[in-house]
KEKE-3310 file (N, C-alpha, C; in steps of 0.2 Angstrom, whole numbers, plus 5000, padded with zeros to 4 digits):
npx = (4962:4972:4979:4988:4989:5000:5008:5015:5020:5029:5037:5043:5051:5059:5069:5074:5080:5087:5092:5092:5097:5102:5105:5099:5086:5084:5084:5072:5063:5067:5064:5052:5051:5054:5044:5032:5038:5036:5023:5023:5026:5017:5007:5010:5012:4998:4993:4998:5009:5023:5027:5038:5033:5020:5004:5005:5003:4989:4971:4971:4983:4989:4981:4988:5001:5000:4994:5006:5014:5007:5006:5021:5022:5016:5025:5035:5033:5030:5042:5049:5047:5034:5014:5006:4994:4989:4993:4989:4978:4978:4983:4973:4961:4967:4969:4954:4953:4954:4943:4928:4914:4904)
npy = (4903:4911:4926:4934:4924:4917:4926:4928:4914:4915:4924:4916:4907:4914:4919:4908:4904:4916:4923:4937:4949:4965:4970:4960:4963:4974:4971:4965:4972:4984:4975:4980:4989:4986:4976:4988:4994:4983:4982:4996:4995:4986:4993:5004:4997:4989:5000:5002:5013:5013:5014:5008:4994:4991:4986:4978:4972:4966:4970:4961:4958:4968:4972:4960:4962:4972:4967:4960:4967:4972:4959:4959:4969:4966:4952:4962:4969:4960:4954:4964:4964:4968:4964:4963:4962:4969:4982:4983:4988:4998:5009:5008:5014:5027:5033:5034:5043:5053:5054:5062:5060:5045)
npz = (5021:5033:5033:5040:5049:5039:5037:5046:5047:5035:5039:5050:5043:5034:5045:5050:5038:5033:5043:5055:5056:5056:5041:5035:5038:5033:5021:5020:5022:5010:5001:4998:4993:4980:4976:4973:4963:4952:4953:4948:4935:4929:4929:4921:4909:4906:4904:4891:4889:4888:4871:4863:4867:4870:4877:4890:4900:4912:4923:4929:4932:4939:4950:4956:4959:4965:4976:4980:4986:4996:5004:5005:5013:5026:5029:5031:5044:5052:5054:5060:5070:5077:5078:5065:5060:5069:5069:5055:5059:5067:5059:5051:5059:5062:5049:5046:5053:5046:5036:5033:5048:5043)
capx = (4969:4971:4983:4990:4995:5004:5013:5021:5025:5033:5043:5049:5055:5064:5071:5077:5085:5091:5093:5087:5102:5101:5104:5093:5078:5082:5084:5066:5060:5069:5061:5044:5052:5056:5037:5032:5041:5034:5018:5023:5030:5012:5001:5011:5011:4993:4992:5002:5013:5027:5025:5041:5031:5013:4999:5009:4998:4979:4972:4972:4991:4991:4980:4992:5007:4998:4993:5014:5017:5004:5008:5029:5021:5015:5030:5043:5029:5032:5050:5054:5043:5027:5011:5007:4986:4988:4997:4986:4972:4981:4984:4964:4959:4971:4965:4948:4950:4956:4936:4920:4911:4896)
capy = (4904:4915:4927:4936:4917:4916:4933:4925:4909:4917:4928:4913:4903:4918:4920:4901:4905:4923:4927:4941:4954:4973:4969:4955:4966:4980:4968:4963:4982:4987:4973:4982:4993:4981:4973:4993:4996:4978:4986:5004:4991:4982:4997:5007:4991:4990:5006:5004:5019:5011:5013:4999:4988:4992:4983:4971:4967:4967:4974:4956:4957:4973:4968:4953:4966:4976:4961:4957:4973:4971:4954:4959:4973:4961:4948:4965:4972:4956:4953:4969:4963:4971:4960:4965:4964:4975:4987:4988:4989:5005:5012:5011:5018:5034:5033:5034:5051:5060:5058:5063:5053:5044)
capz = (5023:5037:5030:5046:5049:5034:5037:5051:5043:5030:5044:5053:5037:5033:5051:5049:5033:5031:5050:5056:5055:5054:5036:5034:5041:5029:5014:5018:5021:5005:4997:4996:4984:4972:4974:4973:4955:4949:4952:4944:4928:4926:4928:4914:4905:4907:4901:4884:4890:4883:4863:4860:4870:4869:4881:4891:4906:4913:4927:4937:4935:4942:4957:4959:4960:4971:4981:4983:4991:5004:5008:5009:5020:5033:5033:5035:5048:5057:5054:5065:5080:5078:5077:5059:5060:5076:5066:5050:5060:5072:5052:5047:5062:5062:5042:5048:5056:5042:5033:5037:5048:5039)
cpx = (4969:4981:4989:4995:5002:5010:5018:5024:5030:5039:5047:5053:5062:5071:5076:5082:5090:5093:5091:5093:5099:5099:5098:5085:5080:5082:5075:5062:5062:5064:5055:5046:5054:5049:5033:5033:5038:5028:5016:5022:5023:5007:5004:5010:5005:4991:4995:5007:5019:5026:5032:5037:5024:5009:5003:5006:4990:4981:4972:4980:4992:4989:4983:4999:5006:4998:5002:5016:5014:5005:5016:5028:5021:5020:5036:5041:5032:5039:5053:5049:5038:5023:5008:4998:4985:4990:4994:4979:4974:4980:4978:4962:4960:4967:4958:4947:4951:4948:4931:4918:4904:4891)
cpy = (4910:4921:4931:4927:4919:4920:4930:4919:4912:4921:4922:4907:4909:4921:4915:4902:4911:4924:4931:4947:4961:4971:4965:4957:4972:4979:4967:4969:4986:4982:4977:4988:4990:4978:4981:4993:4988:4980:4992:5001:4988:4986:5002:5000:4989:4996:5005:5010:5019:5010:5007:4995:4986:4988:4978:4967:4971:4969:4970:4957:4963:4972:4963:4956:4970:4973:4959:4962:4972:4965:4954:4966:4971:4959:4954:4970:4967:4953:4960:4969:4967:4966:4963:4968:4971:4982:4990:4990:4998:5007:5011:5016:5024:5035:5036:5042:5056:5061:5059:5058:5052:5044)
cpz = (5028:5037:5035:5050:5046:5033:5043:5049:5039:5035:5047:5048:5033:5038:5051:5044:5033:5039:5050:5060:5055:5047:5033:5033:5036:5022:5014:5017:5012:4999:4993:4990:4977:4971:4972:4964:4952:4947:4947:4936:4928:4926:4921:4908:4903:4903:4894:4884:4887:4874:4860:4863:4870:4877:4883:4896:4907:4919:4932:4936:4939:4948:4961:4962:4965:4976:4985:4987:4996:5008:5011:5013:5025:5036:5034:5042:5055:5058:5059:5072:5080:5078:5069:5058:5065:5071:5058:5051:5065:5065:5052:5053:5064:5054:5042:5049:5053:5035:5037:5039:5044:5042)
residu = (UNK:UNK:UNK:UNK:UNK:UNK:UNK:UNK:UNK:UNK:UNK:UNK:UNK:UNK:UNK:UNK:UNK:UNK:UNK:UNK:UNK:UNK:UNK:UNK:UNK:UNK:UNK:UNK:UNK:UNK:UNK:UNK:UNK:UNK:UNK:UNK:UNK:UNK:UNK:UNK:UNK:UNK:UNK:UNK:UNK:UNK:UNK:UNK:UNK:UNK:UNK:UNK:UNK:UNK:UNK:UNK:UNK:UNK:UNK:UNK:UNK:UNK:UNK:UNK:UNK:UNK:UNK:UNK:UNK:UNK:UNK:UNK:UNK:UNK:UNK:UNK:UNK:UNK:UNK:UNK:UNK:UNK:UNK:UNK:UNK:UNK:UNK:UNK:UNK:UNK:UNK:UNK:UNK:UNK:UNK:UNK:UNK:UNK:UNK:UNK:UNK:UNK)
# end
């Protein structure tokens, strides 16, 4: 699967349904904070942090939680008109400058 595809499908099925509103565009943006705190909720869970609750998830659910936030990074990267690969590949390379080179 070619997942930079996928990002843009998912943006224009979104596009078709939800429009593509101010709103609409800050619904998808804001999303990532709801997939963001799903993530915070399976790593404290993970961890048993909660004493009501004890050990509630592993560390594939946490990678899977993690994993929703980067893929609703892509479709709100490309839902505001960017090219979304283009743009995490500018982010590694700026990334890049702040270690040592090997």
């Amino acid at each position: 699967m070619d997942i930079w595809a996928e990002a843009k499908r998912w943006r224009s099925f979104l596009d078709e349904r939800n429009g593509t509103s101010d709103l609409e565009l800050t619904l998808r943006i804001l999303k990532l904070t709801e997939e963001s705190g799903e993530a915070a909720q399976a790593w404290i869970g993970m961890l048993g942090q909660n004493p009501r609750k004890g050990v509630t998830h592993t560390r594939e659910q946490v990678a899977g939680e993690l994993a929703d936030v980067v893929f609703t990074a892509l479709v709100a990267l490309e839902s505001i008109g960017v090219d979304a690969e283009e743009a995490v590949r500018s982010c590694a390379v700026k990334a890049a400058t702040y270690l040592p080179p090997e």
